[in-house]
VOBA-1610 file (N, C-alpha, C; in pm, whole numbers, padded with zeros to 5 digits, always signed):
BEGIN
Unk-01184-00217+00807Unk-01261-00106+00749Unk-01409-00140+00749Unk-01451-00053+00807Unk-01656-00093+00815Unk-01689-00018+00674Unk-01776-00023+00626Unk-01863+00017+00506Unk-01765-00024+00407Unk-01839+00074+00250Unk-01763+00013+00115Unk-01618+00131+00120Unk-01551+00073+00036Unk-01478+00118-00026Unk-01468+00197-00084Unk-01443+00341-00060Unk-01480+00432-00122Unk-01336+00497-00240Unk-01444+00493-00362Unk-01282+00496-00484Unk-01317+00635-00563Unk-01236+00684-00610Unk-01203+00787-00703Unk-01153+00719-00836Unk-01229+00724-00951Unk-01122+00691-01041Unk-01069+00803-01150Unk-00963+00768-01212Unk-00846+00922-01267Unk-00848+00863-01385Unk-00878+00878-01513Unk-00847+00800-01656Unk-00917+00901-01735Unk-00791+00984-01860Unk-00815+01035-01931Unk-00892+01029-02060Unk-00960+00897-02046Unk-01074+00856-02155Unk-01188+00853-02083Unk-01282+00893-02134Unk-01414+00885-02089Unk-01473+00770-02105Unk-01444+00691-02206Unk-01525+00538-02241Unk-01476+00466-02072Unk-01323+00473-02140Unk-01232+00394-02007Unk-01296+00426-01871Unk-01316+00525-01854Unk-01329+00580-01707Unk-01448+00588-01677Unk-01538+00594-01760Unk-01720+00542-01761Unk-01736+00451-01734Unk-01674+00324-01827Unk-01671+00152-01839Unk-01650+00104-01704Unk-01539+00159-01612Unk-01494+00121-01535Unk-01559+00122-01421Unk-01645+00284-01390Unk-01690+00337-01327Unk-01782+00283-01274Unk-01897+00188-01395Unk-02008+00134-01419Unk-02007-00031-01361Unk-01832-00083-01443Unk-01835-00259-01359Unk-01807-00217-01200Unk-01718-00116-01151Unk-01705-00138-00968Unk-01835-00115-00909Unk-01921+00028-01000Unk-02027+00061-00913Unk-02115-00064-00931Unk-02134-00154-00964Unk-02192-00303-00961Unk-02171-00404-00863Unk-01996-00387-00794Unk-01948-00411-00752Unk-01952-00431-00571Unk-02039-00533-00450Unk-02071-00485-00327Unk-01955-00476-00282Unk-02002-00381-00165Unk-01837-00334-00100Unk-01771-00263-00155Unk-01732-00162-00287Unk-01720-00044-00333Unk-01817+00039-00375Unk-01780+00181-00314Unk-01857+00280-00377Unk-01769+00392-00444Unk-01808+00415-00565Unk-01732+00498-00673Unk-01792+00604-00590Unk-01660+00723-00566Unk-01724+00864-00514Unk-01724+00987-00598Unk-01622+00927-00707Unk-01604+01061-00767Unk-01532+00986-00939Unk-01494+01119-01029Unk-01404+01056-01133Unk-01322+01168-01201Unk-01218+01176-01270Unk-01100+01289-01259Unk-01053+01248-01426Unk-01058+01320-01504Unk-01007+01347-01646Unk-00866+01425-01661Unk-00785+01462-01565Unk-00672+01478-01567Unk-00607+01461-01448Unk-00488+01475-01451Unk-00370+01474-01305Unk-00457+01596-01148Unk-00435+01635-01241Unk-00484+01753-01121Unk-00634+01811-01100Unk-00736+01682-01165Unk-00869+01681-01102Unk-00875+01579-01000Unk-00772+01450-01047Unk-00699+01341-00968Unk-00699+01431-00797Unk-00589+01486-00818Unk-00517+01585-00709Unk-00613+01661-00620Unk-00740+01721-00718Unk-00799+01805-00578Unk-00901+01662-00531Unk-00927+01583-00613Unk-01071+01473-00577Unk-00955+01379-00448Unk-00889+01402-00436Unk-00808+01312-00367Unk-00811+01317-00262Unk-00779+01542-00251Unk-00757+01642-00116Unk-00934+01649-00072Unk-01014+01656-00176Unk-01177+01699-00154Unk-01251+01625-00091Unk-01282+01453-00187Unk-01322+01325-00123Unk-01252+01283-00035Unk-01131+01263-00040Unk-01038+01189+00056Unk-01160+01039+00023Unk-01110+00982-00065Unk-01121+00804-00116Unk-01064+00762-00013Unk-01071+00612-00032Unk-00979+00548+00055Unk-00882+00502-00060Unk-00957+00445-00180Unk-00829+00422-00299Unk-00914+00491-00382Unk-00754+00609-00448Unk-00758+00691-00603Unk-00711+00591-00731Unk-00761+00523-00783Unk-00756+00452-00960Unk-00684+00521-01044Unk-00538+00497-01069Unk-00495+00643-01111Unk-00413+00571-01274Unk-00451+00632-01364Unk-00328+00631-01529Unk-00222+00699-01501Unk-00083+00626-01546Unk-00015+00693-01565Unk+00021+00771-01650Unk-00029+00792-01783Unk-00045+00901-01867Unk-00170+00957-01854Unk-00146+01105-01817Unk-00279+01176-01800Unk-00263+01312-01813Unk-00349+01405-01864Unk-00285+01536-01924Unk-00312+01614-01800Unk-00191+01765-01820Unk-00199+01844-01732Unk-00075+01812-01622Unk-00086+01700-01546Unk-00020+01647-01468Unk-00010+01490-01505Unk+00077+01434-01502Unk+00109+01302-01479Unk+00089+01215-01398Unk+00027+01103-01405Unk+00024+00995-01299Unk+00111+00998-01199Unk+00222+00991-01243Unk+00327+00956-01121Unk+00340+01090-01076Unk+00348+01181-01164Unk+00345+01315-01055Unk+00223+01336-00957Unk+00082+01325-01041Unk+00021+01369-00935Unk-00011+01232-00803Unk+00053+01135-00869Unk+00050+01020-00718Unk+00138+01113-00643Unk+00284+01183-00691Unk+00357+01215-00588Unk+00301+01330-00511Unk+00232+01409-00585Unk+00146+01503-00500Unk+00063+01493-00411Unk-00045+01351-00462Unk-00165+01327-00336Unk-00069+01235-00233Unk+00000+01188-00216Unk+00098+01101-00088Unk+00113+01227-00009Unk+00173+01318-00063Unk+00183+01454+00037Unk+00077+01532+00071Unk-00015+01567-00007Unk-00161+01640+00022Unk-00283+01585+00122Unk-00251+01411+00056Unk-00406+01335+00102Unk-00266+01203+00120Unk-00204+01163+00260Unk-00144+01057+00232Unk-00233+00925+00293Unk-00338+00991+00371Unk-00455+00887+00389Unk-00493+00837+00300Unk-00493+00814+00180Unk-00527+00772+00014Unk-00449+00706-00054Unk-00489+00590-00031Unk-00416+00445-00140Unk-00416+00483-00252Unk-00307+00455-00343Unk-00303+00482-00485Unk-00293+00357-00568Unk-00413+00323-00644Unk-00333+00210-00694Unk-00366+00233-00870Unk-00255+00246-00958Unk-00211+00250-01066Unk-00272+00130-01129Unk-00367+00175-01286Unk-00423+00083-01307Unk-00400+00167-01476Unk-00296+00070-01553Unk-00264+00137-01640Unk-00215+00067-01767Unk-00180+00099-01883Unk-00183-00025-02039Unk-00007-00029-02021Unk+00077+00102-01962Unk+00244+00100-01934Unk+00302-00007-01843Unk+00337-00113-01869Unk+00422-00231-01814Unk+00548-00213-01818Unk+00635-00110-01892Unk+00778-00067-01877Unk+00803-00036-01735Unk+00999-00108-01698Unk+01041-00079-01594Unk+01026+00042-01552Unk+01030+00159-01640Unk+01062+00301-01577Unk+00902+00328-01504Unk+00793+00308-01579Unk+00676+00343-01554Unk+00663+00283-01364Unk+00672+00140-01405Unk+00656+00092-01273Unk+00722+00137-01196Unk+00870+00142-01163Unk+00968+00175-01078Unk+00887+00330-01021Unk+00887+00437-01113Unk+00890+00561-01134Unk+00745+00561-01033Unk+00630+00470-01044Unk+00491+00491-00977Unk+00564+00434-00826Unk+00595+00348-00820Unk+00685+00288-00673Unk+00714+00382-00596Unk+00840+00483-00667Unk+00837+00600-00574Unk+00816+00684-00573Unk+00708+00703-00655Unk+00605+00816-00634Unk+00504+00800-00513Unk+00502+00625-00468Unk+00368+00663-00329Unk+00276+00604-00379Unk+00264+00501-00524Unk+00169+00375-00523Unk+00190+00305-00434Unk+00081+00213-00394Unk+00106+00105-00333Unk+00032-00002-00404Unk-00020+00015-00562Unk-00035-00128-00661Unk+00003-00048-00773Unk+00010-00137-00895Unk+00026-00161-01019Unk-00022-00242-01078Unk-00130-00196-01157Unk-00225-00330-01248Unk-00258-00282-01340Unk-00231-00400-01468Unk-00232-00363-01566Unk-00376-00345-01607Unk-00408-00261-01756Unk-00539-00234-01799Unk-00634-00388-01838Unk-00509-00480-01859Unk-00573-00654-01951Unk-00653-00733-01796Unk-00624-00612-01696Unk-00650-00739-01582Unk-00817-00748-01598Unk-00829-00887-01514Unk-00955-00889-01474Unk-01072-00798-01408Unk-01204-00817-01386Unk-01313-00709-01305Unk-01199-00791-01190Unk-01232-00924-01117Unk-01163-01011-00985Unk-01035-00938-00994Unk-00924-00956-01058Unk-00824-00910-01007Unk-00833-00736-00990Unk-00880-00662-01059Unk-00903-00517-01017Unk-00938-00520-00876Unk-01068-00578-00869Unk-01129-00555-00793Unk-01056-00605-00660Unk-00960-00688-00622Unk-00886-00750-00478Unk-00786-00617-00517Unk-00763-00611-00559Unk-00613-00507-00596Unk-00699-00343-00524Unk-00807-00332-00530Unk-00857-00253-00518Unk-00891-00233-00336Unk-00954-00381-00272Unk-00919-00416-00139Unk-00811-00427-00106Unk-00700-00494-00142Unk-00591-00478-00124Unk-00522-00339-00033Unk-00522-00248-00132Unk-00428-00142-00105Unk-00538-00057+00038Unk-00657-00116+00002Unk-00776+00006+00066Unk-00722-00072+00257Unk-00615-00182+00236Unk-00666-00230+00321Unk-00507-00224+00375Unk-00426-00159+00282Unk-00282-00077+00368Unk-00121-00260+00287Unk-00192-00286+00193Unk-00134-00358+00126Unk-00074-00346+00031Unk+00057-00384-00059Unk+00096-00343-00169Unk+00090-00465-00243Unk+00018-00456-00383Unk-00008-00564-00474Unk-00013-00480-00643Unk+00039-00581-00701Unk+00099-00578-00868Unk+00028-00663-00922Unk-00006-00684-01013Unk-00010-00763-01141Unk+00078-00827-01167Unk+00020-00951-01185Unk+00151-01049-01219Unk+00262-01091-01305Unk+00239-00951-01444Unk+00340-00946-01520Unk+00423-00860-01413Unk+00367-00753-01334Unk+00423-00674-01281Unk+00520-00749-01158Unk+00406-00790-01082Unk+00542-00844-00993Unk+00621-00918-01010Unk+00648-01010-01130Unk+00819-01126-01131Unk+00879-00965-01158Unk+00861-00852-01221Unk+00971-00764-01259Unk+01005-00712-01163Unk+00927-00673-01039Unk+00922-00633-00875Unk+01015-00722-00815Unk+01008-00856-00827Unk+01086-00989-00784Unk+01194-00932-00825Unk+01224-00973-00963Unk+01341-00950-01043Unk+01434-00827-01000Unk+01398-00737-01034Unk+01476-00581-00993Unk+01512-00578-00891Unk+01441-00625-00707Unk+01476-00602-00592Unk+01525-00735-00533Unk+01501-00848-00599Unk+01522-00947-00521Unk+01718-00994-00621Unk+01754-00960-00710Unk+01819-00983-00815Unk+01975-00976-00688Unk+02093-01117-00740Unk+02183-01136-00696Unk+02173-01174-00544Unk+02054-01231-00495Unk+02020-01334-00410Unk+01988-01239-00308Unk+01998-01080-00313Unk+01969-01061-00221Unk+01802-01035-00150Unk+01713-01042-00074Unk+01612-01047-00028Unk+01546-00928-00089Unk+01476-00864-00141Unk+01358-00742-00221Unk+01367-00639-00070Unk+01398-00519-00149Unk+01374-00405-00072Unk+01229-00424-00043Unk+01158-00407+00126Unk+01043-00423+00089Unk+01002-00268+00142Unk+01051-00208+00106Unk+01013-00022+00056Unk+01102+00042-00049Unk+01060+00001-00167Unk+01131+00047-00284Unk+01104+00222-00316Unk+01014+00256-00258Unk+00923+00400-00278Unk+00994+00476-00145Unk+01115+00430-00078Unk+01170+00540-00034Unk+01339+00545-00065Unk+01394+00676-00054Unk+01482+00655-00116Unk+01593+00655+00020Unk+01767+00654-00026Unk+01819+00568+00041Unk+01846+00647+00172Unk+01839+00752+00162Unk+01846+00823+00332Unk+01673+00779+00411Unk+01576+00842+00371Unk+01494+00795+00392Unk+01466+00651+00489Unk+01514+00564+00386Unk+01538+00399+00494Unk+01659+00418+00553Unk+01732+00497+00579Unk+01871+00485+00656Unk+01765+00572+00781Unk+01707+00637+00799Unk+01610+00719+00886Unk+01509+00610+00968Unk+01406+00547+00812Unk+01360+00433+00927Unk+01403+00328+01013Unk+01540+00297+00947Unk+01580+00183+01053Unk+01641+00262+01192Unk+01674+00370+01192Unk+01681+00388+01282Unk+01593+00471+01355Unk+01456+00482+01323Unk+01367+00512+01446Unk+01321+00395+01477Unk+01329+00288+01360Unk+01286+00085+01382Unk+01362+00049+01530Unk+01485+00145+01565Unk+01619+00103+01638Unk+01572+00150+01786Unk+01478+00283+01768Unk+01465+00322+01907Unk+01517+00465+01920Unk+01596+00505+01862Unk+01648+00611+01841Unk+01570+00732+01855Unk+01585+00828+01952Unk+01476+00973+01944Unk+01576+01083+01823Unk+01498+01151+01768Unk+01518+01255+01635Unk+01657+01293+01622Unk+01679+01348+01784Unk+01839+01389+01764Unk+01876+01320+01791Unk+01884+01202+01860Unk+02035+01123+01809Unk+02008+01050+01683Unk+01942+01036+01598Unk+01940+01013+01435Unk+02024+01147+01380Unk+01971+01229+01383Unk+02033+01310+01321Unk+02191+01380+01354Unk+02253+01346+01470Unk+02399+01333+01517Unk+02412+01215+01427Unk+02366+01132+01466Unk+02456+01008+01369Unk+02468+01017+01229Unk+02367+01094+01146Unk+02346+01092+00995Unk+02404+01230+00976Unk+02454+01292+01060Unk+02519+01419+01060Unk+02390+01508+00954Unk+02271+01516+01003Unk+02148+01592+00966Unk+02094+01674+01098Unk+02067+01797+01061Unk+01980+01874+01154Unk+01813+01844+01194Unk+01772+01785+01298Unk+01693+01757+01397Unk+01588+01756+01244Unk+01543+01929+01226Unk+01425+01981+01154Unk+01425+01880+01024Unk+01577+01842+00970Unk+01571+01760+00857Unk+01523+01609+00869Unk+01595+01557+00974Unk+01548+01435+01017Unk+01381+01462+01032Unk+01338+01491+01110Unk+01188+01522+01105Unk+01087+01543+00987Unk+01134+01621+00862Unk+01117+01623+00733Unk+01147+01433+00682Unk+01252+01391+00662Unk+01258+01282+00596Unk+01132+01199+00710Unk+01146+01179+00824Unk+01048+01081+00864Unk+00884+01128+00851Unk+00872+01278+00820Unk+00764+01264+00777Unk+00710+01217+00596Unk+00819+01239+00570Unk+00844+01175+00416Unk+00779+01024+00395Unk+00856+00954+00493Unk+00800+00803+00513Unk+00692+00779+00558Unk+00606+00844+00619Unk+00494+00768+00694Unk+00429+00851+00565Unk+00441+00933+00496Unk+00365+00945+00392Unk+00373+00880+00253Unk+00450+00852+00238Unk+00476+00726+00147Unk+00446+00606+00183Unk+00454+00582+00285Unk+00428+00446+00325Unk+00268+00420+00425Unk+00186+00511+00389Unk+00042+00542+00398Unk+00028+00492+00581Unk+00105+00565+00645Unk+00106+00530+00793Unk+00115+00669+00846Unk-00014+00676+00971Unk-00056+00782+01084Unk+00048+00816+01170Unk+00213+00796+01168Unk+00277+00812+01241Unk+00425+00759+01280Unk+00505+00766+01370Unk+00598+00658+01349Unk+00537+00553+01416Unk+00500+00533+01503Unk+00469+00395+01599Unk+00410+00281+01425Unk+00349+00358+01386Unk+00307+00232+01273Unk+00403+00225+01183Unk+00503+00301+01174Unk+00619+00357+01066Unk+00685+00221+01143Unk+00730+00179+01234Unk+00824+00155+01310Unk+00769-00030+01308Unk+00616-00035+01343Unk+00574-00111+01337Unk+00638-00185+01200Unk+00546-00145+01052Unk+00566-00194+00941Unk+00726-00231+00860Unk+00827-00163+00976Unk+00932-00193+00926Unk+01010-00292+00984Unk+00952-00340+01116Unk+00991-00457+01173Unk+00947-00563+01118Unk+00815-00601+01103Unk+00749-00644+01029Unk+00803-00752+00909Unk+00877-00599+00861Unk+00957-00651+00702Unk+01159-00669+00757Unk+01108-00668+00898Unk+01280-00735+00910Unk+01374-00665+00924Unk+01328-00484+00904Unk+01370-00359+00964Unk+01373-00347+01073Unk+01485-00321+01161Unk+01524-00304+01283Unk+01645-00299+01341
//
């Protein structure tokens, strides 16, 4: 990525979302573009600026964090989301996962850790907080087996990517999953929008990657 980082931040307090506004814009290599007092100022600054990363609460009036993450993945899926929030409960986290975050950091973190978490995602990465991720560990990696490493799609969805990972053209996925062509096409555009990718070739890419294939 050439130039700064261009961020949106979403936080239904004004101190919070001032404070914040004030340590990144200090910050070289980010530029704050915009800032959103509910879900769905979140939602149009997302579709309007197009950030590269939206700063998003998961409690936020009007619309919800995790809802309106699930909205900008579909509207603006060019737009990293990374959840920066005081909720450390499984449901919160899980629930932002598949909504189309690609971080989770808590409000106690550092300006340094915000701030990589903030490169991070801008830079097509998924990163947590470290209370957050042993529970990421824990939940996906639990009974020895290896961590889903796309928890944010659901289970047809990855039954779809591994097999375009496979080579497979639309219809014969969808003979095999006994799905109509138009549906298959719907779920794989599902994934490259969740999974903040221009297409399948990078869809296909990132899932080999992780051992998908």
């Amino acid at each position: 990525m050439t130039g700064p980082v261009r961020v949106v931040l979403a936080d239904d307090h004004p101190v919070v979302r001032d404070g914040l506004s004030a340590l990144l814009s200090s910050v070289p290599g980010i530029e704050v573009v915009g800032t959103a007092g509910t879900g769905r100022e979140a939602l149009r600054a997302a579709v309007t600026l197009r950030p590269d990363v939206l700063v998003l609460d998961v409690q936020m009036p009007e619309l919800d964090g995790v809802g309106a993450a699930r909205e900008i993945v579909r509207a603006a899926p060019d737009v990293a989301i990374l959840m920066l929030t005081m909720f450390d409960d499984d449901d919160s986290v899980f629930a932002a996962m598949r909504a189309g975050a690609a971080g989770y950091v808590l409000k106690g973190a550092t300006q340094d850790e915000i701030v990589r978490a903030i490169h991070a995602v801008a830079a097509g990465q998924a990163i947590f907080g470290p209370g957050v991720a042993k529970r990421v560990i824990s939940q996906f990696g639990a009974n020895g087996h290896a961590a889903d490493p796309f928890p944010e799609l659901t289970h047809r969805e990855r039954q779809v990517l591994g097999l375009l990972a496979a080579g497979m053209p639309i219809g014969t996925i969808g003979a095999k999953l006994g799905l109509a062509p138009k549906t298959v096409t719907n779920h794989a555009s599902a994934i490259y929008a969740k999974l903040h990718v221009a297409g399948r070739a990078e869809a296909v890419e990132r899932a080999r990657r992780a051992g998908i294939s």
